[in-house]
N, C-alpha and C positions, 0 to 999 in steps of 0.2 A: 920879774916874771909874774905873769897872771896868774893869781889862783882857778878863774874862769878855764873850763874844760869845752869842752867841741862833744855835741853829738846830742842823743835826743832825751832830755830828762825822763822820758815815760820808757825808755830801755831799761832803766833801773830798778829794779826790784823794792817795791818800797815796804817797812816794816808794815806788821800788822794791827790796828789799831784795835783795842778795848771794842768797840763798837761790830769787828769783823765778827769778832770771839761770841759777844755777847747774842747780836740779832740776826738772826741768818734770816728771820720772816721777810719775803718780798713786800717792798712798800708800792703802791700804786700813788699817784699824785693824782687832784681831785679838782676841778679849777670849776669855779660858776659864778655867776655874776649876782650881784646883788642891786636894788637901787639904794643910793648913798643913803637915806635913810635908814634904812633897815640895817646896812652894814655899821653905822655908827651904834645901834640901837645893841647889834650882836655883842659887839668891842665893848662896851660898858657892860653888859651882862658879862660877858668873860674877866672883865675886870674885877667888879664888884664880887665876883664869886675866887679871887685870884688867882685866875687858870689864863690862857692863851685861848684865841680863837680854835684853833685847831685841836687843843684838849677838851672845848665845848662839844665840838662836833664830833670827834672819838668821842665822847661820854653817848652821843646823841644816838649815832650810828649801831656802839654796841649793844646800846638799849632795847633795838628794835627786836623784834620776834623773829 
Protein backbone atom coordinates (compact mmCIF):
# COMPACT_ATOMS: atom_id res chain seq x y z
CA UNK A 1 0.00 0.00 0.00
CA UNK A 2 1.00 3.54 -0.77
CA UNK A 3 1.89 5.90 1.79
CA UNK A 4 0.89 8.64 -0.87
CA UNK A 5 -2.71 10.18 0.23
CA UNK A 6 -5.47 11.85 -2.27
CA UNK A 7 -6.58 15.40 -1.71
CA UNK A 8 -5.10 18.85 -1.68
CA UNK A 9 -1.77 19.41 0.55
CA UNK A 10 -2.80 23.32 1.11
CA UNK A 11 -6.21 21.69 3.13
CA UNK A 12 -3.68 20.87 5.71
CA UNK A 13 -3.05 23.10 8.32
CA UNK A 14 0.62 23.52 8.36
CA UNK A 15 2.72 24.28 11.77
CA UNK A 16 3.74 27.81 12.47
CA UNK A 17 7.06 28.74 11.68
CA UNK A 18 9.76 31.04 13.95
CA UNK A 19 9.40 33.61 11.16
CA UNK A 20 5.15 33.89 11.64
CA UNK A 21 5.96 34.48 15.48
CA UNK A 22 8.67 36.74 14.94
CA UNK A 23 7.65 39.37 11.77
CA UNK A 24 4.16 40.14 11.46
CA UNK A 25 5.67 43.65 9.69
CA UNK A 26 4.11 43.57 5.91
CA UNK A 27 6.94 43.30 3.35
CA UNK A 28 6.41 44.98 -0.06
CA UNK A 29 8.70 43.73 -2.88
CA UNK A 30 10.83 46.43 -4.78
CA UNK A 31 11.88 45.47 -8.34
CA UNK A 32 14.05 48.21 -10.84
CA UNK A 33 16.27 47.81 -13.27
CA UNK A 34 19.78 48.72 -13.36
CA UNK A 35 22.22 48.83 -16.37
CA UNK A 36 24.61 45.84 -15.91
CA UNK A 37 27.25 48.12 -14.95
CA UNK A 38 26.00 49.78 -12.25
CA UNK A 39 24.40 46.60 -10.94
CA UNK A 40 27.94 44.71 -10.94
CA UNK A 41 29.32 48.04 -9.39
CA UNK A 42 26.36 47.66 -6.45
CA UNK A 43 27.20 43.70 -6.02
CA UNK A 44 30.95 44.46 -5.14
CA UNK A 45 29.99 47.33 -2.91
CA UNK A 46 27.67 44.99 -0.90
CA UNK A 47 30.21 42.57 -0.98
CA UNK A 48 33.20 44.24 0.07
CA UNK A 49 31.20 45.69 2.89
CA UNK A 50 29.64 41.83 3.58
CA UNK A 51 26.15 42.49 3.43
CA UNK A 52 23.61 41.40 0.45
CA UNK A 53 22.29 43.64 -2.10
CA UNK A 54 19.17 44.05 -0.57
CA UNK A 55 20.71 44.83 3.04
CA UNK A 56 22.64 47.73 1.09
CA UNK A 57 19.52 49.12 0.08
CA UNK A 58 17.53 48.70 3.58
CA UNK A 59 20.57 50.39 4.97
CA UNK A 60 19.97 53.03 1.99
CA UNK A 61 16.28 53.45 2.33
CA UNK A 62 16.20 53.72 6.12
CA UNK A 63 18.68 56.38 6.04
CA UNK A 64 16.57 58.69 4.32
CA UNK A 65 14.63 61.58 6.14
Amino acid sequence: MSALKAGRPSSEKRAMTMGDIAGSEKMKRVNFDLPEVLHTKLKMHAAAQGKSIKDIMTDFVEALP
